[in-house]
C-alpha positions as CSV (number, residue, x, y, z in Angstrom):
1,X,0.0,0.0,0.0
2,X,1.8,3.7,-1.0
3,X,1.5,5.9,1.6
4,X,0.9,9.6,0.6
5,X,2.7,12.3,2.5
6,X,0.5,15.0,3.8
7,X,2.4,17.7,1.7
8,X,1.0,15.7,-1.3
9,X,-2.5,14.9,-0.4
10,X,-4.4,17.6,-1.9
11,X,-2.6,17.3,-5.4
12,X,-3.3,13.7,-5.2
13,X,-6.5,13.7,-4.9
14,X,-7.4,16.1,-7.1
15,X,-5.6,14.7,-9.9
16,X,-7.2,11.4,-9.2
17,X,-10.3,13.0,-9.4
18,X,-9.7,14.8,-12.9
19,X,-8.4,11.6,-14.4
20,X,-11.2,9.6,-13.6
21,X,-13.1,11.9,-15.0
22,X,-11.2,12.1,-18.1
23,X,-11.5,8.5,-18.3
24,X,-15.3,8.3,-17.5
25,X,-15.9,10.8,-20.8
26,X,-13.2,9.3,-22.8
27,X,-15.2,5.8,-22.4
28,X,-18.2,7.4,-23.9
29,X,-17.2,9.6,-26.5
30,X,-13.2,7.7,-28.2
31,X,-12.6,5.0,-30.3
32,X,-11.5,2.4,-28.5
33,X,-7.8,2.6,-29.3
34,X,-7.9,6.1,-28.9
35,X,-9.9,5.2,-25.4
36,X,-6.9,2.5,-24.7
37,X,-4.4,5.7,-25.6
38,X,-5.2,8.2,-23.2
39,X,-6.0,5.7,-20.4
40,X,-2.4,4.8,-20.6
41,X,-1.1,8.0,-20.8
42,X,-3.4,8.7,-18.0
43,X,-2.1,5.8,-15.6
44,X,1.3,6.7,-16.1
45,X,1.0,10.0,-15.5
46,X,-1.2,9.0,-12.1
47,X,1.7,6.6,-11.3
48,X,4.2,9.4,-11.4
49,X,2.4,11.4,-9.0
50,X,1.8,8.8,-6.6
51,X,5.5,8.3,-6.5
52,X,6.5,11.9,-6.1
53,X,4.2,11.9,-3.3
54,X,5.2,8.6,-1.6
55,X,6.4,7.9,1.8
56,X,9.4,5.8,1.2
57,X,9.3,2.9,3.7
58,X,13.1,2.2,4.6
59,X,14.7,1.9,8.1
60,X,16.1,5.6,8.8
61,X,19.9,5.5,10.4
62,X,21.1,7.2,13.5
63,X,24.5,7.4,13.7
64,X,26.9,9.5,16.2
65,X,29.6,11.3,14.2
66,X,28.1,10.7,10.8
67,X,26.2,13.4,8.4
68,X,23.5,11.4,6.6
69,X,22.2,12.7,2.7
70,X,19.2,14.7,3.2
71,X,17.6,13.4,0.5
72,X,17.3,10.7,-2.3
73,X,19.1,12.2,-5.4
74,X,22.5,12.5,-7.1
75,X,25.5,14.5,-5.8
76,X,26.5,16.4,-8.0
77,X,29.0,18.7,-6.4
78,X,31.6,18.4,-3.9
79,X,33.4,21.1,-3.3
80,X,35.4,23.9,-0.7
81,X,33.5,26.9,-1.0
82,X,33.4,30.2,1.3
83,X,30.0,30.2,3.0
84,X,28.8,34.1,3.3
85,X,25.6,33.5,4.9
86,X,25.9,32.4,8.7
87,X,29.7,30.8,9.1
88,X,31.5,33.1,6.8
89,X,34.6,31.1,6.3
90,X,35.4,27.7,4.0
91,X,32.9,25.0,4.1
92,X,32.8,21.8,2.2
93,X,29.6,22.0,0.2
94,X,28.3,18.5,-0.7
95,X,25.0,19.3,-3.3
96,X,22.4,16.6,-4.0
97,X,20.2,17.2,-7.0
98,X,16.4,15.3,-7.1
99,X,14.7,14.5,-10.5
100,X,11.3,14.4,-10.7
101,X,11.5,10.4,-9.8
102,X,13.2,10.7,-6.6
103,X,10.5,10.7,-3.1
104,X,11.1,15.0,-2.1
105,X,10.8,14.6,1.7
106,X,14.2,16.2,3.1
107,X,15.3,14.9,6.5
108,X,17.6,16.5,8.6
109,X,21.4,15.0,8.5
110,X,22.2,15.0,11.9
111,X,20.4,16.0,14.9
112,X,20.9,18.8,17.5
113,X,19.1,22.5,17.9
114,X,18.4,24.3,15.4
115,X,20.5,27.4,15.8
116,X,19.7,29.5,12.3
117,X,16.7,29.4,9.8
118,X,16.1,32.0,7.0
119,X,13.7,32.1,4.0
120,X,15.2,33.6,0.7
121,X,12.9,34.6,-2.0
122,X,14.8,34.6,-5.4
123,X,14.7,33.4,-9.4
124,X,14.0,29.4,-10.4
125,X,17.3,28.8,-12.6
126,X,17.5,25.1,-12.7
127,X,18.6,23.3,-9.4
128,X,21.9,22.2,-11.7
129,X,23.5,25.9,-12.1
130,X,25.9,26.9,-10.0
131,X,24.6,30.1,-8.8
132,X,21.1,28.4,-8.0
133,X,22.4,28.2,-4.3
134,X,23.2,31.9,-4.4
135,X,20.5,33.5,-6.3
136,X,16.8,30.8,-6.2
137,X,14.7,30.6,-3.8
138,X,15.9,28.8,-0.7
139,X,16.1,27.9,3.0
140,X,18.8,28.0,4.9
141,X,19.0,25.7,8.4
142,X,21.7,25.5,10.4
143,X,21.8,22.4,13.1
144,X,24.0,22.7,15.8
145,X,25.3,20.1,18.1
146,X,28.3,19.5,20.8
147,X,30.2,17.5,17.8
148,X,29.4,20.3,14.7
149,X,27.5,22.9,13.3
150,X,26.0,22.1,9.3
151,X,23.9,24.4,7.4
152,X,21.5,22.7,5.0
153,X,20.0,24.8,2.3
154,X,17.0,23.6,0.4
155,X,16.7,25.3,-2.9
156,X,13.7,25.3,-5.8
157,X,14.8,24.7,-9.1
158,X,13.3,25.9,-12.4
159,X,9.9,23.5,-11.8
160,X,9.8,23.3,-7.9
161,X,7.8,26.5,-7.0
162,X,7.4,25.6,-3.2
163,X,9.6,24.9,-0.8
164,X,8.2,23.7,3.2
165,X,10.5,23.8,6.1
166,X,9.7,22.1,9.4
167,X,12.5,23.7,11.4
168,X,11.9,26.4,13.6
169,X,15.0,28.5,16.2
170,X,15.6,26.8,19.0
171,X,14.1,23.6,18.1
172,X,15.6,20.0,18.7
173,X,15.4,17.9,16.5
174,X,16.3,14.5,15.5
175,X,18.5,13.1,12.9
176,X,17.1,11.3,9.8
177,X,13.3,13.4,10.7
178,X,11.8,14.4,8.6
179,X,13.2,18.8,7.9
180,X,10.7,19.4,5.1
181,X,9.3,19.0,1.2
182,X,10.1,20.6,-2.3
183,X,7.6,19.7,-4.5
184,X,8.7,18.9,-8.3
185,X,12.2,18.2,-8.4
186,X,15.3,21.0,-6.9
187,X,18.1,20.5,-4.7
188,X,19.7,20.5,-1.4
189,X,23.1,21.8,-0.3
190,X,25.0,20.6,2.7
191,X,28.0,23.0,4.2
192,X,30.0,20.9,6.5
193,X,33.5,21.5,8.7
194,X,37.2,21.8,6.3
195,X,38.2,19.1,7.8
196,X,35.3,16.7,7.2
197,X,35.8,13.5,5.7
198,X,33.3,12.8,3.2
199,X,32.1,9.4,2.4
200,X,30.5,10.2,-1.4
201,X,31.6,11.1,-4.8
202,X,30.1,12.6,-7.4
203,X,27.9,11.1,-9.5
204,X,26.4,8.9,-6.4
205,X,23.2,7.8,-5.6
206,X,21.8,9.2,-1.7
207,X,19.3,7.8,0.1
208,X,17.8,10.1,2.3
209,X,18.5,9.4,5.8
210,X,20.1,6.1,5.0
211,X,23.4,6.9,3.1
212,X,26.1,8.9,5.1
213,X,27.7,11.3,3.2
214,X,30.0,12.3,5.2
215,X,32.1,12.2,9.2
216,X,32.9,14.8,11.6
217,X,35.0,14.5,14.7
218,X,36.6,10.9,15.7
């Protein structure tokens, strides 16, 4: 059975509702091949959604020391950068792109307080471009524990037009809960310590919550 995640719900079901309607007056009024057509173009497309929206069932990791992907996707950049926005100093910046077919729950790497959140308005350049951390519109969290301090930005890309944060100052929270949702495909950046040692290379597969990306501390 696919659970839907609340974020989701409303979409779901009112696609659902518009396609069985589509199919209820394509019955009565195509050809049947034409009938057979759109019904599978239809399911397909009612298949997609359903997985966009689904809550992945997997067995979430908590693990002292280690920074676990944020979400299911590719990385596709690992890098030192200077991180301007709350640290201001070099970071390790570990980006994880989602297509369309990857689940978009986010969950937060590791656990601790959350000591820093912000909401960015900006432009929708596609979650690939280098300057889509910088300039779209994002999040930015920053989790703090006695180990480390990571920011996490969530970011829209050129489809994703909404982006929802469940992290709030001062909160605790756990590691590999869930942190929030981007709805139709975007990215997430990770900014962790110089000197962490980081378990992925580009071109990798995450799962969220599952793979660890990277260590801090001993």
């Amino acid at each position: 059975m696919i659970r839907i995640h609340r974020e989701g719900m409303t979409i779901v079901s009112g696609i659902s509702i518009m396609i069985a309607m589509i199919v209820i007056v394509s019955a009565y009024f195509f050809s049947p091949w034409l009938f057979i057509a759109t019904l599978v173009i239809l399911t397909t497309i009612l298949v997609l959604v359903f997985r966009f929206f689904r809550i992945p069932r997997r067995i979430m990791k908590i693990e002292r020391g280690a920074v676990m992907a944020p979400a299911d996707g590719k990385v596709v950049a690992i890098e030192k950068v200077r991180e301007d926005e709350y640290f201001k100093d070099d970071r390790i910046q570990v980006s994880i792109f989602m297509s369309i077919h990857n689940v978009h729950i986010n969950w937060f790497p590791i656990g601790g307080n959350i000591a820093y959140f912000k909401y960015h308005p900006g432009k929708y350049l596609l979650a690939r471009h280098p300057k889509s951390s910088a300039l779209n519109e994002r999040t930015s969290v920053v989790i703090s524990n006695e180990q480390t301090e990571i920011l996490v930005r969530q970011i829209a890309g050129y489809v994703a037009r909404r982006i929802i944060c469940y992290a709030n100052p001062g909160k605790t929270v756990e590691q590999s809960t869930e942190m929030g949702f981007i709805r139709f495909g975007s990215r997430l950046d990770v900014f962790l310590p110089a000197d962490a040692n980081i378990l992925v290379e580009l071109g990798d597969t995450t799962t969220g919550g599952v793979t660890s990306i990277a260590r801090i501390g001993n």
